[in-house]
N, C-alpha and C positions, 0 to 999 in steps of 0.2 A: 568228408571234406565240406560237403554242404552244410553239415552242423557248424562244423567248426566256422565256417562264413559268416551263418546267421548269428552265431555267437557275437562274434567281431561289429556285426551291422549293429545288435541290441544293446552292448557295449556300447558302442560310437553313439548311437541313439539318447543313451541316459547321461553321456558326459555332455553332450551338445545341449539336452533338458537344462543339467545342473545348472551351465552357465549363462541359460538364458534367464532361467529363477532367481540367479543370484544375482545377474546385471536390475534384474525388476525391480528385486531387493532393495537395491541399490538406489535404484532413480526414484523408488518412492519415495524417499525423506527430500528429495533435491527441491530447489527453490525453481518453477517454471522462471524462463528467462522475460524478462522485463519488456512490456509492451515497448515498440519504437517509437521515437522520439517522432512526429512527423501522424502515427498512426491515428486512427480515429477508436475510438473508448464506447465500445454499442452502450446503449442504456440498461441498467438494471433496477431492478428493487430488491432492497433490505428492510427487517422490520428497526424502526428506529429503539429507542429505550423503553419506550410505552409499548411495543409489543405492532405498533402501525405502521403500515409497512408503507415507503417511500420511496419514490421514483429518481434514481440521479436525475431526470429531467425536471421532475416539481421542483429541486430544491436550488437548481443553477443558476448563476448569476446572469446578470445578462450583457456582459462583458467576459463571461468567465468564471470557474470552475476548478478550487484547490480540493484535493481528495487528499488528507492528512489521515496514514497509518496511525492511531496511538494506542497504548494501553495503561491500562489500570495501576499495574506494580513493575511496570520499569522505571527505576532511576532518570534514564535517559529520557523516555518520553515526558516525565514529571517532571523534569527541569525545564519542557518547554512550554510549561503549562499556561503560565503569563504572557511569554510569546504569540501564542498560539490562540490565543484571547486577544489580544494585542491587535494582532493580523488580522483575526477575523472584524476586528470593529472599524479598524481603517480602510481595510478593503470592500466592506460592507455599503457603504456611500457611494464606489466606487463600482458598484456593478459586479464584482469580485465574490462568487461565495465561497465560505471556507466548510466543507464536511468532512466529518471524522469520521473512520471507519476503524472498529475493534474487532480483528479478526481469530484473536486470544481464545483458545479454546477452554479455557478453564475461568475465562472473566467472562460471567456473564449478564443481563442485562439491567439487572437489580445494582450490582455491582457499577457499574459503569456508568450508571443514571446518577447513583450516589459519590461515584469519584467528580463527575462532573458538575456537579452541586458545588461540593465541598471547594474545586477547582476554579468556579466563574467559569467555567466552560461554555459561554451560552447560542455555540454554532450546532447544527443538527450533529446528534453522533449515531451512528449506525451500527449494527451488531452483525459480522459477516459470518454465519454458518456454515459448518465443514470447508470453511478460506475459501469461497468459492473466487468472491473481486479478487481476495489476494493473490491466488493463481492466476489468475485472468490477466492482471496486470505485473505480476512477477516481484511483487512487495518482498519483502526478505526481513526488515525492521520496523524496530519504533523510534524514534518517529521518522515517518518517511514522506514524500510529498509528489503528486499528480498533479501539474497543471493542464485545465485542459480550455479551449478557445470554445466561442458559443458554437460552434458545429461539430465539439467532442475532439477536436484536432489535440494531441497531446504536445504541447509545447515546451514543456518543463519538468525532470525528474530526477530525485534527489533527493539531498540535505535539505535542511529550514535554510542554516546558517553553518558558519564553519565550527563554531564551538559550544559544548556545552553548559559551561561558564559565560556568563552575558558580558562580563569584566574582559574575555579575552575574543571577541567576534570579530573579526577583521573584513572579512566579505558576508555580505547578505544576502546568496543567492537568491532563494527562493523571491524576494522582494524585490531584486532586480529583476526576477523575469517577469513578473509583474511590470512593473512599473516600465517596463519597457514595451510591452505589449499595448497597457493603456495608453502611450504614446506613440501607439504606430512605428516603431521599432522593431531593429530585430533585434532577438536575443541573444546577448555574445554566448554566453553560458547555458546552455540545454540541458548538461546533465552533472551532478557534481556527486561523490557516491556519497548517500545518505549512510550513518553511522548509528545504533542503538542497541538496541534488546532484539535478540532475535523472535520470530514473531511463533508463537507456540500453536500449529497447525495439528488437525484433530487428526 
């Protein structure tokens, strides 16, 4: 009888293993959920394209702080390449910094240095190893966008804009929560879901 028990125990024992190995399984491909809207963004460093490694704090504006997901060989992030140029040069004057972060496990820094060239890309871009920011702050695509206020406060995440076609854009998120910031505004719009290339974590 007692065998037969212990059977029953080490049975229940390996089915209860199974399904705790297969939920692991499971939740390892999962995207961590998205830093809150409201939350503060501790500082880190990443090595930029040259290999030197950069503090979010060296590079932040001093009005403000856009952390833009992109990559290399998405469609999606490459159509906002001009954008994203665009952004960074107007909100540049404006105390606004725009940094790129490439969390792409197979684009790596050589690559990314040279899409940027080719692209007029000329806001810092960062190389994020084994997704560590992108976890951190629960990234999912390309291109995706982190605003954050001068004391890390996240105020804004999201899409750029609503389309990927510039012929069909109808709301400008990310630039309204900007431009509502730098005028002592609140911002109606906090979060709008960012739309791309899913981001290829190692």
């Amino acid at each position: 009888m007692k065998t037969r028990n212990l059977s029953i125990l080490l049975a229940s024992l390996f089915v209860i293993a199974g399904a705790v190995f297969a939920a692991g399984a499971r939740a390892e491909g999962e995207v961590p959920a998205p830093a809150a809207i409201g939350s503060t963004i501790e500082d880190f460093t990443l090595p930029d394209v040259d290999n030197k490694d950069r503090s979010l704090k060296s590079l932040a504006g001093k009005n403000g702080t856009v952390l833009i997901f992109i990559a290399v060989q998405c469609p999606v992030s490459n159509a906002y390449n001009e954008r994203m140029a665009k952004l960074a040069e107007d909100y540049q004057a404006k105390g606004i910094a725009i940094i790129g972060i490439n969390s792409n496990v197979a684009e790596d820094a050589a690559a990314v240095k040279a899409h940027a060239a080719e692209h007029k890309l000329a806001f810092p871009i960062l190389k994020d190893p084994g997704n560590k920011i992108a976890d951190r702050l629960g990234a999912s695509v390309t291109p995706e966008a982190y605003f954050i206020d001068p004391n890390n406060k996240l105020l804004y995440h999201g899409r750029i804009d609503n389309a990927r076609n510039p012929a069909q854009i109808e709301t400008s998120d990310l630039r309204n929560a900007l431009d509502a910031a730098l005028g002592g505004k609140t911002i109606e719009k906090t979060e709008a879901k960012a739309f791309g290339c899913t981001i290829k974590r190692a």
